[in-house]
C-alpha positions in Angstrom: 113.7 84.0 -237.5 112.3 85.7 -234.3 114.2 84.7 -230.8 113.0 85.9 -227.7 113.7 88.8 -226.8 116.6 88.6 -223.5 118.3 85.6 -225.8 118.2 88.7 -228.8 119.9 90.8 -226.6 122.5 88.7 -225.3 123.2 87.6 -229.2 123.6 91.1 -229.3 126.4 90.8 -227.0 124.7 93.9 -224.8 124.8 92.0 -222.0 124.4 87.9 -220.4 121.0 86.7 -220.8 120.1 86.8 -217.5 121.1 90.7 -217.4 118.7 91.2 -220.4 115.8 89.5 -218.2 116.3 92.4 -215.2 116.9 95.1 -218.1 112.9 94.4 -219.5 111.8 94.3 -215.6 113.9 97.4 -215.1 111.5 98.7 -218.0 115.0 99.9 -219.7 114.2 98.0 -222.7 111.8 98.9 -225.8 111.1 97.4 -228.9 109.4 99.0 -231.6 109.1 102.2 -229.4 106.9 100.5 -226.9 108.0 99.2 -223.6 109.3 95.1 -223.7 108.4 92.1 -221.7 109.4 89.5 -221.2 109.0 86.5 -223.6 108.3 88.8 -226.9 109.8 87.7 -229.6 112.2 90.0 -232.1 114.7 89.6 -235.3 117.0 92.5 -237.0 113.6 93.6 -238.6 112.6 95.0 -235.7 114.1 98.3 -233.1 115.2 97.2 -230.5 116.7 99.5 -228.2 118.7 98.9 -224.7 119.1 102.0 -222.0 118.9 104.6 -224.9 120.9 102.6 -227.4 119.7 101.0 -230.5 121.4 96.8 -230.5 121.4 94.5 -233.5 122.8 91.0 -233.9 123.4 91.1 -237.8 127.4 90.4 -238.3 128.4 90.5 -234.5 131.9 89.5 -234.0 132.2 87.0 -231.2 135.3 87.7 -228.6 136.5 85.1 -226.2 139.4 85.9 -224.1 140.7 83.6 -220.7 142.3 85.4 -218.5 144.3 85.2 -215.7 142.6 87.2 -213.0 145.0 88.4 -209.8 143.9 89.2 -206.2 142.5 92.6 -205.8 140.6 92.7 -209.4 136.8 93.2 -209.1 134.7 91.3 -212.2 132.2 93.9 -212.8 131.3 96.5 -215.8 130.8 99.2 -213.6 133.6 101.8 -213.6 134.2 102.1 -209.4 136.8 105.1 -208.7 139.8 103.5 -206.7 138.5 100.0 -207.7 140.5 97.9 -210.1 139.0 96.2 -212.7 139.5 92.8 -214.7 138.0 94.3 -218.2 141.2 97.1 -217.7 143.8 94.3 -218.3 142.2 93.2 -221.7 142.6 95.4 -225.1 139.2 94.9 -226.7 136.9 97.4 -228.2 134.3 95.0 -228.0 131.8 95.5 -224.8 132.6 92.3 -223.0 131.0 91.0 -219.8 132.1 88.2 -217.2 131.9 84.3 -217.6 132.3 83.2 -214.1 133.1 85.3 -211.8 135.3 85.7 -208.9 135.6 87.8 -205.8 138.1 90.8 -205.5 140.3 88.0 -202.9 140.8 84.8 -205.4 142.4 84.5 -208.4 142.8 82.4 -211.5 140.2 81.7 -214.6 137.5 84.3 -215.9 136.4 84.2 -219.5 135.3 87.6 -221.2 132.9 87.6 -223.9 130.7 89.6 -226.0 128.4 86.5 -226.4 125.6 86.1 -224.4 123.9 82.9 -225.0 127.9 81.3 -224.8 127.9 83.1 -221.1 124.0 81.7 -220.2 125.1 78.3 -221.3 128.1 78.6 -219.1 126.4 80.0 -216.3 123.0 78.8 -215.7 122.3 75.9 -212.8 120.5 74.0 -215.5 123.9 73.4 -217.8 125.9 72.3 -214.5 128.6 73.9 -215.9 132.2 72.0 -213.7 134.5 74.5 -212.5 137.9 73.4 -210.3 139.6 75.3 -207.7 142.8 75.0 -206.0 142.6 75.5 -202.4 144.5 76.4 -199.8 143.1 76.6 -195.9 144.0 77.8 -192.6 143.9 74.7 -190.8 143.1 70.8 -192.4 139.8 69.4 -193.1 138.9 65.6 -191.9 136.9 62.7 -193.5 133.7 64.3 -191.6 133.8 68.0 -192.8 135.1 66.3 -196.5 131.8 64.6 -195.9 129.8 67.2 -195.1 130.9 69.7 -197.8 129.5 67.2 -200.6 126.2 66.4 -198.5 125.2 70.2 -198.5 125.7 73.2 -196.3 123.3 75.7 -195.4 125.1 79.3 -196.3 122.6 81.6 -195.7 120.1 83.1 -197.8 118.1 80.3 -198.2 120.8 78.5 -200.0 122.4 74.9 -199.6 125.8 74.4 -201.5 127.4 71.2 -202.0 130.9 70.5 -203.4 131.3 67.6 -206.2 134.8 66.7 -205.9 137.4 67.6 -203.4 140.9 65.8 -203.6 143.2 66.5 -200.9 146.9 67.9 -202.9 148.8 68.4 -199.1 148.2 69.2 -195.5 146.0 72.2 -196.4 145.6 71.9 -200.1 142.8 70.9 -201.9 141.6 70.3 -205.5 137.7 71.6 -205.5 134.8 70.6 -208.4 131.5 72.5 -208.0 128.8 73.1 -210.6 127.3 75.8 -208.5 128.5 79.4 -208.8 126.9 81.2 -205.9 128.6 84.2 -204.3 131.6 83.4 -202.3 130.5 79.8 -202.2 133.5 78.1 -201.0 134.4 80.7 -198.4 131.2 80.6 -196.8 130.9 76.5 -196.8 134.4 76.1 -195.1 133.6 79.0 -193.3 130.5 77.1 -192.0 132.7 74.3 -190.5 135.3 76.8 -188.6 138.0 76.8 -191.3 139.0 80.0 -193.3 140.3 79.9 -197.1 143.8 81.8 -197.3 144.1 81.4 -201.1 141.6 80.2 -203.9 142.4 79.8 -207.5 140.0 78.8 -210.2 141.9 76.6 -212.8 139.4 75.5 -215.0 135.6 76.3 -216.0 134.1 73.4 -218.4 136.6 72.3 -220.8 138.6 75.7 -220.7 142.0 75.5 -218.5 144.3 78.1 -217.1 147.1 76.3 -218.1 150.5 78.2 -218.4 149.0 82.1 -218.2 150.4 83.9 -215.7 148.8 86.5 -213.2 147.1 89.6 -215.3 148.2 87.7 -218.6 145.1 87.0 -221.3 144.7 85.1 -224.6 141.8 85.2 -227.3 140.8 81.8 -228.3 138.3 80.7 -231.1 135.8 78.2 -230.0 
């Protein structure tokens, strides 16, 4: 049965489905030797080829792997000389990409897969995907900044991010839910009200927990 085409390639596990959608604008994709847009639709019958290389779905082996991320990792697929990277503490020889990522500064939960519509699902603002943090701030919060964090914040960009949850563990801890997943969202909304996050930790995205993996340490799973 024909799929469209960014959901073929991310079956593919080439890349998230998103990705796929700025590949065709990029005019890096063809199928059939013709330049793709978006919205065709494509099975194995047809070539379908991805910055020079020719992808199929047919008897793709799905990867899943949670891991541990520490402080100072980068989650990208770019090779970046001096830069560490999360996909170099994995053994895989799979090409995986990033569920959920995290800046190079805060540590805890990604999940590395080679399947794309799994990563869309997990990912897109329409699935409002939960994902918890532990958090740890310079200086306390009170009732009226708790307030305003789960009312909205303006972050820039023509953005408002809100917080779902956030349970206070001790004086500067706190236990964070957000279905959002824009970049450096909860540095920039604590930011906003004059308080600065010395130590962020993801510790679950959906129903997937960190539970008892250390720092760097990883663990396939089967869904």
């Amino acid at each position: 049965m024909k799929v469209k085409l960014q959901k073929y390639i991310a079956d593919s596990g080439y890349s998230s489905r998103r990705r796929a959608e700025e590949l065709i604008k990029e005019k890096k994709v063809q199928v059939n030797g013709k330049l793709a847009t978006i919205g065709m639709r494509v099975d194995d019958k047809d070539t379908v080829v991805v910055e020079g290389k020719r992808i199929r779905t047919s008897k793709k082996d799905r990867v899943y792997i949670l891991l541990n991320k520490p402080k100072g990792y980068a989650c990208t697929n770019r090779d970046i000389p001096g830069e560490k990277n999360v996909f170099s503490l994995v053994s895989s020889n799979e090409r995986l990409f990033v569920v959920g990522r995290l800046d190079k500064n805060s540590r805890g939960l990604v999940i590395l897969t080679n399947d794309g519509d799994f990563t869309y699902k997990m990912t897109h603002p329409s699935f409002a995907c939960e994902k918890e943090y532990k958090v740890e701030l310079g200086k306390e919060v009170g009732a009226k900044i708790i307030e305003g964090l789960k009312k909205g914040v303006d972050i820039g960009e023509k953005s408002v991010a809100k917080i779902l949850e956030i349970e206070k563990i001790s004086s500067k801890r706190y236990k964070i839910v957000m279905t959002e997943g824009k970049r450096r969202q909860i540095r920039r909304m604590f930011e906003a009200f004059g308080r600065t996050v010395t130590d962020l930790q993801r510790v679950r995205i959906d129903r997937y927990r960190l539970g008892r993996l250390k720092e760097g340490e990883w663990k396939q799973i089967k869904l």
